[in-house]
C-alpha atoms as a printed R data frame, in Angstrom:
    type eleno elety resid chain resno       x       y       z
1   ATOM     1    CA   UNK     A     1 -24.446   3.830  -9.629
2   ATOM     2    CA   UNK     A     2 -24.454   1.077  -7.624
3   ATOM     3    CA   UNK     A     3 -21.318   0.654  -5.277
4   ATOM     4    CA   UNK     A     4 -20.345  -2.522  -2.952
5   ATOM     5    CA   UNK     A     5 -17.311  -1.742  -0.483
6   ATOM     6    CA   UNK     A     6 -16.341  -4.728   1.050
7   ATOM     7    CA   UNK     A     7 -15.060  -4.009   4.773
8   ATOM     8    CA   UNK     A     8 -17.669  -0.751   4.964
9   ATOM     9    CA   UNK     A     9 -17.352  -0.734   8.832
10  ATOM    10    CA   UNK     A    10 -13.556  -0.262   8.892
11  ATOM    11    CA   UNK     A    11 -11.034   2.548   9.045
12  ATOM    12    CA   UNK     A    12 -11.334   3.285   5.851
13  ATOM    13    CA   UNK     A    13 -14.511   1.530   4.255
14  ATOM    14    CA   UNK     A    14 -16.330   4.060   6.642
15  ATOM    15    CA   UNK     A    15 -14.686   7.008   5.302
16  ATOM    16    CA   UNK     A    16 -14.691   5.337   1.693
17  ATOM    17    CA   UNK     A    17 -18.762   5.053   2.224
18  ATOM    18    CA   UNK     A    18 -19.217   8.408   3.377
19  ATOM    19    CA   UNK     A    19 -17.400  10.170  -0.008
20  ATOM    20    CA   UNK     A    20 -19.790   7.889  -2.087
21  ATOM    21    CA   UNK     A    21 -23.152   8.705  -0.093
22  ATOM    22    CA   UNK     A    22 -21.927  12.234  -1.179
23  ATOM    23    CA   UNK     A    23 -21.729  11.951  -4.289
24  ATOM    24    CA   UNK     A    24 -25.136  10.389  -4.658
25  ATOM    25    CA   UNK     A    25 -24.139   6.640  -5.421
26  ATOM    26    CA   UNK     A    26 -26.429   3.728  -4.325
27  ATOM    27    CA   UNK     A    27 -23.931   2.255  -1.553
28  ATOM    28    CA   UNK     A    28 -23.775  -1.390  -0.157
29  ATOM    29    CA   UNK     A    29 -21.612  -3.362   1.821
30  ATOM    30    CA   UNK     A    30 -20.675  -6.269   3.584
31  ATOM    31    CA   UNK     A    31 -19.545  -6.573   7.439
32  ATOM    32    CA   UNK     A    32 -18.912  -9.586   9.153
33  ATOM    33    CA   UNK     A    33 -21.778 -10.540  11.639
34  ATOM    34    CA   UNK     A    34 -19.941  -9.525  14.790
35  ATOM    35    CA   UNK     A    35 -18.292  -6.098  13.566
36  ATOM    36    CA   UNK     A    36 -19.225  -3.706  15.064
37  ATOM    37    CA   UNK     A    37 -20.849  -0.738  12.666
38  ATOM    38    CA   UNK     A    38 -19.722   2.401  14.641
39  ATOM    39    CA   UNK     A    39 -17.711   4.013  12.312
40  ATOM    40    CA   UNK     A    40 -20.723   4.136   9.620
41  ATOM    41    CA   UNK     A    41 -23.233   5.288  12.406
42  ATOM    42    CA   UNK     A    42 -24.137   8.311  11.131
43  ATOM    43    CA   UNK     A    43 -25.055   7.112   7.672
44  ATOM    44    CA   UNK     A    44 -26.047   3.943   8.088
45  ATOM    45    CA   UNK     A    45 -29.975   4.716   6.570
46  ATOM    46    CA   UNK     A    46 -28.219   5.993   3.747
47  ATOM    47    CA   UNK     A    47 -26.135   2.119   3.409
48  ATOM    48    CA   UNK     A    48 -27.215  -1.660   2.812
49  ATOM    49    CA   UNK     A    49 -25.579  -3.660   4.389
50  ATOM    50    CA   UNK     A    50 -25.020  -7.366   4.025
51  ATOM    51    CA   UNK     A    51 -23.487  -9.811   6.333
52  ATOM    52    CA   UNK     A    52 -21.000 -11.927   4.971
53  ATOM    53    CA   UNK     A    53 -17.868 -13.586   5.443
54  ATOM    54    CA   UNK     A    54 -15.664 -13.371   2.209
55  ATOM    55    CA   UNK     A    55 -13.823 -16.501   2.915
56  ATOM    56    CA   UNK     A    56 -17.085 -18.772   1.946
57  ATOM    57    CA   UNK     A    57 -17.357 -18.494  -1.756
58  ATOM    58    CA   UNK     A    58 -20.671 -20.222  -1.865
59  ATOM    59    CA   UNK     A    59 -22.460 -16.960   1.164
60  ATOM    60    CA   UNK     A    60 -20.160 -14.401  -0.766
61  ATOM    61    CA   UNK     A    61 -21.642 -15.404  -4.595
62  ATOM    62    CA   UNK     A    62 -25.046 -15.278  -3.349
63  ATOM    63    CA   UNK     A    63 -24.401 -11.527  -1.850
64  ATOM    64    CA   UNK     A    64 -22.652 -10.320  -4.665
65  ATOM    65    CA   UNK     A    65 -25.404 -11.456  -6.855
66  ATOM    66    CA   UNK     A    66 -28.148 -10.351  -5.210
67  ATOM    67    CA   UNK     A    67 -26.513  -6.695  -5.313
68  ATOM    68    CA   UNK     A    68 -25.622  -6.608  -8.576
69  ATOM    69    CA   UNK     A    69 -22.856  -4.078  -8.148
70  ATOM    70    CA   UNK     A    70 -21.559  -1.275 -11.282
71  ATOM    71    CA   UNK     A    71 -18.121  -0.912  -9.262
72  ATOM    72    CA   UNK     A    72 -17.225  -2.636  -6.326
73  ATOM    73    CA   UNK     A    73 -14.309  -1.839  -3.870
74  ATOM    74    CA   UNK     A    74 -12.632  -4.312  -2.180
75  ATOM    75    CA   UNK     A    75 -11.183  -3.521   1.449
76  ATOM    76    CA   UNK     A    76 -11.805  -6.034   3.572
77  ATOM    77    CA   UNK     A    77  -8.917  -7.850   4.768
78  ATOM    78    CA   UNK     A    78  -6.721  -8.683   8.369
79  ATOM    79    CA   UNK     A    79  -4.618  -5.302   7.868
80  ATOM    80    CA   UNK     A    80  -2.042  -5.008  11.036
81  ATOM    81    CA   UNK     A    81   1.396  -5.607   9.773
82  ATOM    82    CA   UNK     A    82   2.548  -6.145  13.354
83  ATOM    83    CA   UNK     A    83  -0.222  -8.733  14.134
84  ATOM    84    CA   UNK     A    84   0.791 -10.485  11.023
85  ATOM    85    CA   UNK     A    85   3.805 -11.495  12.177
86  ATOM    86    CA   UNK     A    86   2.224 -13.404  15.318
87  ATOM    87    CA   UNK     A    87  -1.121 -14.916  12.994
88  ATOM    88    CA   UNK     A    88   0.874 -15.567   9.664
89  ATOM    89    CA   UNK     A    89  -1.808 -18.130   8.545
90  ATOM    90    CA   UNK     A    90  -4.668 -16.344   9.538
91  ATOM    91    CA   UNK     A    91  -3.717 -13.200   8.034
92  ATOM    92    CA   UNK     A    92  -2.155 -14.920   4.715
93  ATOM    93    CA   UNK     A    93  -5.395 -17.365   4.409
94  ATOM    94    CA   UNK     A    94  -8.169 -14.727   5.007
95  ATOM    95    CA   UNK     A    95  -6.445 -11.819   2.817
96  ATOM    96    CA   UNK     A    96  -5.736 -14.467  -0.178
97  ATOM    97    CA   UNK     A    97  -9.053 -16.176  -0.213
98  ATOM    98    CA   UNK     A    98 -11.448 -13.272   0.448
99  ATOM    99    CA   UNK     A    99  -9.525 -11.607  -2.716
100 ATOM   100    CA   UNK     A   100  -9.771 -14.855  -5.226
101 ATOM   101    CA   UNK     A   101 -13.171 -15.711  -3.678
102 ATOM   102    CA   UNK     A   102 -14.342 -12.004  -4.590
103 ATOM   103    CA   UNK     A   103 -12.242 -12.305  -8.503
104 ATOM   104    CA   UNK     A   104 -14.223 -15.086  -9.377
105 ATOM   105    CA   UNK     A   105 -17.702 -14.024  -7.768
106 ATOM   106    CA   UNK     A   106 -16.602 -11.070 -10.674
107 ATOM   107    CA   UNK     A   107 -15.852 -13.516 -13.691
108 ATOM   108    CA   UNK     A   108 -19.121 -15.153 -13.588
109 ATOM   109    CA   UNK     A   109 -21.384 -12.394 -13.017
110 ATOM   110    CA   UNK     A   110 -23.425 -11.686 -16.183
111 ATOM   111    CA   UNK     A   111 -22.728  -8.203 -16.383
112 ATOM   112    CA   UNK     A   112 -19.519  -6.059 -16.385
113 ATOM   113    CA   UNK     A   113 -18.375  -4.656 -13.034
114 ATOM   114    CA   UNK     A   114 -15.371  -3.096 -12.229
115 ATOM   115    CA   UNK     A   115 -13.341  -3.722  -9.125
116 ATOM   116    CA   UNK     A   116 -10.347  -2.319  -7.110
117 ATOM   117    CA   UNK     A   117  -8.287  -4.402  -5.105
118 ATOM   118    CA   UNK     A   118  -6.734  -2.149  -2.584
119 ATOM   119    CA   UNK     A   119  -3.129  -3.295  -1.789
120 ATOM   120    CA   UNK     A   120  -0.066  -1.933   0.247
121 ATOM   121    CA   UNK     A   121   3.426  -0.384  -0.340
122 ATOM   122    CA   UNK     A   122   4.240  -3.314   2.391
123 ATOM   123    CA   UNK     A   123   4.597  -5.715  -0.956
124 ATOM   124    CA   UNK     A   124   7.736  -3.825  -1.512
125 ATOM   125    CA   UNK     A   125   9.708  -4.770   1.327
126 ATOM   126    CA   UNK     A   126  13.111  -3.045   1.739
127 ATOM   127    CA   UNK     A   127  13.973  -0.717  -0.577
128 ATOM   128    CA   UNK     A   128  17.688   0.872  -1.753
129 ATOM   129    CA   UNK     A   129  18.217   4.377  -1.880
130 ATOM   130    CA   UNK     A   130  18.395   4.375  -5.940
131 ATOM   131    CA   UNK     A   131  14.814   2.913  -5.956
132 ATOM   132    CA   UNK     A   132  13.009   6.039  -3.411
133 ATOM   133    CA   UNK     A   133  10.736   7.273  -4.326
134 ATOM   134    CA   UNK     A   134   9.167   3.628  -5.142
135 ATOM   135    CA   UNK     A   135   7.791   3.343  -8.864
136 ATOM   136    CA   UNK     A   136   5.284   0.412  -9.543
137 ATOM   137    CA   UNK     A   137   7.722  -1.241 -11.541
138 ATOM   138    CA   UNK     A   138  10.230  -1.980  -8.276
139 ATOM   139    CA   UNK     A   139  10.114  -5.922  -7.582
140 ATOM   140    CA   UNK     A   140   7.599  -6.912  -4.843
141 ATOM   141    CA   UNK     A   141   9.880  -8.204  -1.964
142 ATOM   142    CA   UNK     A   142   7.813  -8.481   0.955
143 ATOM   143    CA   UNK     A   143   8.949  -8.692   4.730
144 ATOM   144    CA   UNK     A   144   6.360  -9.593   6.591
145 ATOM   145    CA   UNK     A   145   3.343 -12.140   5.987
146 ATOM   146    CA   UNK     A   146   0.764  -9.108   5.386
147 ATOM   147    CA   UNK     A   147   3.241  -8.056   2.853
148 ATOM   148    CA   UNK     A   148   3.007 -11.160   1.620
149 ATOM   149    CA   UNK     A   149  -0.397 -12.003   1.103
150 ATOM   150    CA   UNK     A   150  -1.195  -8.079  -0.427
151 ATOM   151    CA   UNK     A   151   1.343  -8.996  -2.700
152 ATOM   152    CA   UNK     A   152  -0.909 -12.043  -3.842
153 ATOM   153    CA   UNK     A   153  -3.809 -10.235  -3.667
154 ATOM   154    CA   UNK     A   154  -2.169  -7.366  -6.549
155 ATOM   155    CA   UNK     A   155  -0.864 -10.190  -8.773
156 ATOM   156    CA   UNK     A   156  -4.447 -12.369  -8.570
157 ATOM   157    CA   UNK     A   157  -6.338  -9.202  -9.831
158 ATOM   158    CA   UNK     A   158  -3.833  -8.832 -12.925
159 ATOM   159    CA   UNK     A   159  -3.727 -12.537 -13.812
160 ATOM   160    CA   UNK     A   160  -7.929 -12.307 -13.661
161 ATOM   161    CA   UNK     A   161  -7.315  -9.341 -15.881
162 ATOM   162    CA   UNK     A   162  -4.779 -10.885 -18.152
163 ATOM   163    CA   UNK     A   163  -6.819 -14.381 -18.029
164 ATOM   164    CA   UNK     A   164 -10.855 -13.439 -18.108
165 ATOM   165    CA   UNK     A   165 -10.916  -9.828 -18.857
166 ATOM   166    CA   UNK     A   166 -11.993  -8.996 -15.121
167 ATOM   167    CA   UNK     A   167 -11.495  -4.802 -15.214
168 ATOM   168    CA   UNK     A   168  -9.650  -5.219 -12.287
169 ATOM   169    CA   UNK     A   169  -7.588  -2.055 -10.804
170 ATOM   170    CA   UNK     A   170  -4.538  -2.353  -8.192
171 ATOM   171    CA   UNK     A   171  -4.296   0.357  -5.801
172 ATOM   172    CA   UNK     A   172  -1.096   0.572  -3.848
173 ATOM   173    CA   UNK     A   173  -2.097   2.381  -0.846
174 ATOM   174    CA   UNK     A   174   0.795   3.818   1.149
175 ATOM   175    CA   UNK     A   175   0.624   4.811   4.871
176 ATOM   176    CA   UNK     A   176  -2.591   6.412   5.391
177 ATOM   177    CA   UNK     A   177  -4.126   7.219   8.477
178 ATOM   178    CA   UNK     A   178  -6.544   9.585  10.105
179 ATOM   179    CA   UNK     A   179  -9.813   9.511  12.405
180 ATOM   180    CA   UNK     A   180 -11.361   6.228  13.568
181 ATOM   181    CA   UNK     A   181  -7.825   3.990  12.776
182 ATOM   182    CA   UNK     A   182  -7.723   1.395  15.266
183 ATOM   183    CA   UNK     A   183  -4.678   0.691  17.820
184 ATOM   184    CA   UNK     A   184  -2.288  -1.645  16.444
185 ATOM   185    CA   UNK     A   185  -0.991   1.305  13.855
186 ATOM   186    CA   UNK     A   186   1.656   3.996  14.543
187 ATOM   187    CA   UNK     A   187  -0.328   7.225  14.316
188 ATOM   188    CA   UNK     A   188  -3.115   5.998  16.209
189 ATOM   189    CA   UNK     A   189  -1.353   4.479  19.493
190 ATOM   190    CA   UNK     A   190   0.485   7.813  19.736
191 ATOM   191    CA   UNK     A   191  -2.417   9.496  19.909
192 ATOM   192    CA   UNK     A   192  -4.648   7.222  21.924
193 ATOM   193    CA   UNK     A   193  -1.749   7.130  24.691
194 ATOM   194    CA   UNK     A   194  -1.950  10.828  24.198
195 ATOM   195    CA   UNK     A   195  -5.682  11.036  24.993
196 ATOM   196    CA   UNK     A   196  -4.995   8.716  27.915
197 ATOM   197    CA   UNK     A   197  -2.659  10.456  29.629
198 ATOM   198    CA   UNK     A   198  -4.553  13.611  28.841
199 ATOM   199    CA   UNK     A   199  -7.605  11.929  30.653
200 ATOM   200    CA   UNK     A   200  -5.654  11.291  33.408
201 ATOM   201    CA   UNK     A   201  -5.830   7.227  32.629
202 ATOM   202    CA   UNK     A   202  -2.389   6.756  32.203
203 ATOM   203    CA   UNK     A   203   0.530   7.799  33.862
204 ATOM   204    CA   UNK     A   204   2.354  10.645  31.300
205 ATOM   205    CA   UNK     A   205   4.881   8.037  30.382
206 ATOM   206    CA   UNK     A   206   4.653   6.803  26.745
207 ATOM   207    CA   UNK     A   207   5.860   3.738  25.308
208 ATOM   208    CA   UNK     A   208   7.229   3.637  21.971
209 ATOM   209    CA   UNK     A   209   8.330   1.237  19.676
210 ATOM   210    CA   UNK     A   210  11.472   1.882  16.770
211 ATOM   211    CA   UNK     A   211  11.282   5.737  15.615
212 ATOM   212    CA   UNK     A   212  14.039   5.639  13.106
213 ATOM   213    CA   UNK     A   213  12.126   4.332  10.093
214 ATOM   214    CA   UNK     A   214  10.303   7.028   7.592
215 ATOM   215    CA   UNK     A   215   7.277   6.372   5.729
216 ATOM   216    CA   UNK     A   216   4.980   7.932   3.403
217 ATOM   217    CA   UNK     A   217   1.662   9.039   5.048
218 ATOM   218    CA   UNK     A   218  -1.233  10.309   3.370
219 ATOM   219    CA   UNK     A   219  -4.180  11.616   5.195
220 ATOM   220    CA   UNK     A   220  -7.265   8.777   4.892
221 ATOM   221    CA   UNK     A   221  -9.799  11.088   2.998
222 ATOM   222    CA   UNK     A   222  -6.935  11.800   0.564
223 ATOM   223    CA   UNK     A   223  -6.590   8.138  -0.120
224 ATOM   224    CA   UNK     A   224 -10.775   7.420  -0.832
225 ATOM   225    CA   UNK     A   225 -10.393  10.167  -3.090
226 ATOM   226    CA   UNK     A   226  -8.310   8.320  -5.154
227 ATOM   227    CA   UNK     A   227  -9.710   5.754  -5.101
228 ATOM   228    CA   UNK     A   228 -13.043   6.734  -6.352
229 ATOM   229    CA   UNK     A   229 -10.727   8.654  -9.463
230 ATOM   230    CA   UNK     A   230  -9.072   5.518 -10.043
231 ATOM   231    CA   UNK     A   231 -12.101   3.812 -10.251
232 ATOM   232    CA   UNK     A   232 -13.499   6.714 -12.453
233 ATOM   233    CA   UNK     A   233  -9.943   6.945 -15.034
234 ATOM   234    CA   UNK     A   234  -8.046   3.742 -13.956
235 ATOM   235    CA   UNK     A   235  -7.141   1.645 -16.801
236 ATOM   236    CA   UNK     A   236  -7.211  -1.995 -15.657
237 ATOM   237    CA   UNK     A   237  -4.722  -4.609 -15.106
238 ATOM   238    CA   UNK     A   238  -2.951  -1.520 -14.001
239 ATOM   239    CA   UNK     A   239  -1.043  -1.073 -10.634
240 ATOM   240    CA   UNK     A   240  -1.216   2.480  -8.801
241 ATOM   241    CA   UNK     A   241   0.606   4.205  -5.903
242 ATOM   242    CA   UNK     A   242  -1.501   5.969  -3.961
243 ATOM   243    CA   UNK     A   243   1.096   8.129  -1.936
244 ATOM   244    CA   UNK     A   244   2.314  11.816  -0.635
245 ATOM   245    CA   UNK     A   245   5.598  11.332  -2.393
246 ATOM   246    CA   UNK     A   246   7.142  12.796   1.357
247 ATOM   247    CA   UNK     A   247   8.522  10.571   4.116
248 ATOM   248    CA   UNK     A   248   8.298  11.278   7.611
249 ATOM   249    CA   UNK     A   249  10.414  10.036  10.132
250 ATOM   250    CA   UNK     A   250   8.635   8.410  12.865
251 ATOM   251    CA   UNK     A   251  10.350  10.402  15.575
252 ATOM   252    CA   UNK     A   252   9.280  13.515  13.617
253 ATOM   253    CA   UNK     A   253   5.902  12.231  13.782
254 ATOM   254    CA   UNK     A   254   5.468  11.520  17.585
255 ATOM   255    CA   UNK     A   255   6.595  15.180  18.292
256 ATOM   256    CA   UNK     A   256   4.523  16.904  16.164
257 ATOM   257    CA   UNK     A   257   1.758  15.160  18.317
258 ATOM   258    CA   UNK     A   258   3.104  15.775  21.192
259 ATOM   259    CA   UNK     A   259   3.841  19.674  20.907
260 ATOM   260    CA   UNK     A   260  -0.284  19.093  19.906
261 ATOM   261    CA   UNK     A   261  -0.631  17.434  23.430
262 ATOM   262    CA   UNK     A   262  -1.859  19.417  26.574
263 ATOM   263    CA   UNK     A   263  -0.037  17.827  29.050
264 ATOM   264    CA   UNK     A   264   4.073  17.423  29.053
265 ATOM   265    CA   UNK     A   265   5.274  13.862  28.325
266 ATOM   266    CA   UNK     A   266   7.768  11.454  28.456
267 ATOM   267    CA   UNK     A   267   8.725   8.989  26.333
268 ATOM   268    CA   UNK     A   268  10.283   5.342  26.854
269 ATOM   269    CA   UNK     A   269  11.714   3.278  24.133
270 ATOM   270    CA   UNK     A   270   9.782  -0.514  24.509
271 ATOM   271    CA   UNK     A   271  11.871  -2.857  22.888
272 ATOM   272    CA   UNK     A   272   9.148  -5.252  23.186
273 ATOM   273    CA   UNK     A   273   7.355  -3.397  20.677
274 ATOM   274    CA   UNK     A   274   9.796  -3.693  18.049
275 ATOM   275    CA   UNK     A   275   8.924  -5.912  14.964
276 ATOM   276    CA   UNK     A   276  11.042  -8.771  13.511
277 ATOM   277    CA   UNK     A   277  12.148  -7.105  10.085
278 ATOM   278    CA   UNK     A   278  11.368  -3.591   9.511
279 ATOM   279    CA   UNK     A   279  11.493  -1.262   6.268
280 ATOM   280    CA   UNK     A   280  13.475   1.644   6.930
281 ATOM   281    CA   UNK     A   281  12.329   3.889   4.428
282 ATOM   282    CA   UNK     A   282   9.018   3.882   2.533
283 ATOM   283    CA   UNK     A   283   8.171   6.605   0.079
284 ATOM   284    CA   UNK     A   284   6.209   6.499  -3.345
285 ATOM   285    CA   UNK     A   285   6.122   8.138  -6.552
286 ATOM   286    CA   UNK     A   286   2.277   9.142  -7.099
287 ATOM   287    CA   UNK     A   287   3.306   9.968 -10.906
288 ATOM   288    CA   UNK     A   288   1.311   7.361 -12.214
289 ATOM   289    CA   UNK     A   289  -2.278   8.443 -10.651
290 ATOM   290    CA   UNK     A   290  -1.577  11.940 -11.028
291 ATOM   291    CA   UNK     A   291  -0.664  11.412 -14.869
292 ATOM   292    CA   UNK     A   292  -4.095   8.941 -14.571
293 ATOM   293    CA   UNK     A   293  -6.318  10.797 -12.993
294 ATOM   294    CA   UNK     A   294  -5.194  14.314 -11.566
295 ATOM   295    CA   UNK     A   295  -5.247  13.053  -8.238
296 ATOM   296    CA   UNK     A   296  -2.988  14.952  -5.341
297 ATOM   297    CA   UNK     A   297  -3.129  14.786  -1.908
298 ATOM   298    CA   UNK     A   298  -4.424  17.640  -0.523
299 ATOM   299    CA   UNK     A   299  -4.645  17.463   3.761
300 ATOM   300    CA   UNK     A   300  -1.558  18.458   5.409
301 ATOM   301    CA   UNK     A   301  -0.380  15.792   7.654
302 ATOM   302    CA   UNK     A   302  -0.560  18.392  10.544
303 ATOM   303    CA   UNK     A   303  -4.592  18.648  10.209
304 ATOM   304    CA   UNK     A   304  -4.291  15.238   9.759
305 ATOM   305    CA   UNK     A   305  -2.525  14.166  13.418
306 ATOM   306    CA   UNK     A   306  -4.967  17.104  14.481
307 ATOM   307    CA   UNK     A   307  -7.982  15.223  13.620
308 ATOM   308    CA   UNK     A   308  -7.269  11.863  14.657
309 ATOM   309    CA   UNK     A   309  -5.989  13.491  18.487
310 ATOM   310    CA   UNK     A   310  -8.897  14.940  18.476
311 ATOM   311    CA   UNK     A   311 -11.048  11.768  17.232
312 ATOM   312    CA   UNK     A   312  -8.653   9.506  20.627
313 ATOM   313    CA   UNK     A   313 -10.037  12.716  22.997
314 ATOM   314    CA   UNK     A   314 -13.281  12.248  22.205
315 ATOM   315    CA   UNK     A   315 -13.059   8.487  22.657
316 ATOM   316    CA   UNK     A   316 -11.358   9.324  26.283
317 ATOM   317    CA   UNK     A   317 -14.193  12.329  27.048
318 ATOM   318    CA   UNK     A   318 -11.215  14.976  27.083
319 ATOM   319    CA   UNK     A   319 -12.983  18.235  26.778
């Protein structure tokens, strides 16, 4: 089989890549020219890689062609809800484009290919108690401009379903985070101040942003693994939650980490930190993909903050 990720050097393209290798697949990808390819170090001989920018139509046609993909994945996007807010356009413009660029590259290839357009429970927005846990039939009422363009991004691959025939599957990722997640997202900047302060680089002072919301986190590895089942049992057109159907509340989060921590620590509200509309509660049904596919999530989110504490320590050379 061959497989194209697009975004292979990210968070979770890298972990996405690895799970394929495994299971044998012919994997490619594409990275933009001045990413850098850490994350897929230790299999890059097992990967092609391509270079291309997803924006230009014209460089990502000739890529896509050249490969001539069975399935392809499609990851790449700006992903930081928070940074969203400050680089609407940027975020909007590269998410939108890159996905309708990749839709069409799909509709005139001359062979069937199947692809999944990863999305976000952000497209949801706020959410009442009566709708918790989040079906994919709630209304997409995004807060924030990453909401926004993910939002796009699910309804372009069902109207290229509904228009051309493009077997095109929506996942609906929910919180997911793990090893190798960059700063910029919750789980990660606790534990990288964690590691800091641990290394003696920071003072044991940590600064935290709003704790009160809950969200649905799934451990990354959980969250390739369903995507490779959708992929496998999906039907297309189709939109899937990918989820732990369990919130946790932020503040619940932090001190689990911290009772993993080594060194005693103090924490300091930052209201500069804050965003400028926040969900309060996000938590899926994964009905749908179970019913689908059989997929559960199986890695406690305990081994989960484990692993990516341990992934910030060996960033910071804690021993």
């Amino acid at each position: 089989m061959k497989v194209l990720i697009t975004g292979i050097a990210g968070f979770a393209g890298s972990h996405l890549a690895e799970l394929l290798v495994r299971k044998g697949n012919e994997v490619f990808g594409t990275c933009l020219a001045c990413e850098s390819l850490d994350n897929i170090r230790r299999i890059r001989r097992s990967l092609h890689l391509s270079t291309c920018d997803i924006t230009r139509s014209d460089h990502l046609f000739r890529v896509v062609k050249r490969i001539g993909p069975d399935q392809i994945y499609h990851l790449a996007a700006l992903s930081s809800v928070a940074k969203s807010f400050s680089e609407p356009l940027d975020t909007i413009g590269n998410n939108i484009r890159g996905t309708l660029h990749l839709l069409e590259t799909v509709r005139n290839l001359k062979k069937p290919v199947k692809i999944l357009v990863v999305g976000s429970s952000d497209m949801y927005g706020r959410v009442t108690p009566k709708e918790v846990p989040i079906t994919e039939e709630k209304t997409l009422l995004p807060v924030s401009p990453y909401g926004v363009s993910k939002a796009a991004c699910d309804l372009l691959a069902y109207q290229y379903f509904e228009s051309y025939r493009v077997f095109a599957l929506r996942a609906r990722a929910f919180n997911h985070t793990g090893p190798r997640q960059t700063t910029g997202f919750v789980i990660p900047d606790f534990a990288s101040q964690i590691a800091q302060i641990e290394a003696g680089l920071l003072p044991p002072v940590m600064k935290v942003g709003d704790l009160s919301s809950k969200r649905d986190v799934s451990d990354v590895r959980d969250v390739m693994r369903a995507y490779v089942s959708l992929m496998r049992r999906g039907k297309p057109g189709q939109a899937y939650n990918i989820c732990s159907q369990k919130a946790y509340r932020i503040r619940d989060v932090l001190k689990d980490l911290l009772r993993l921590s080594k060194r005693k620590i103090k924490v300091e509200v930052d209201k500069e930190r804050y965003r400028p509309a926040e969900i309060p509660v996000l938590m899926g049904s994964n009905l749908k993909i179970e019913k689908a596919t059989g997929w559960k999530p199986r890695i406690p989110l305990m081994k989960t903050l484990e692993d990516t504490l341990d992934f910030w320590r060996e960033r910071y050379k804690v021993s």
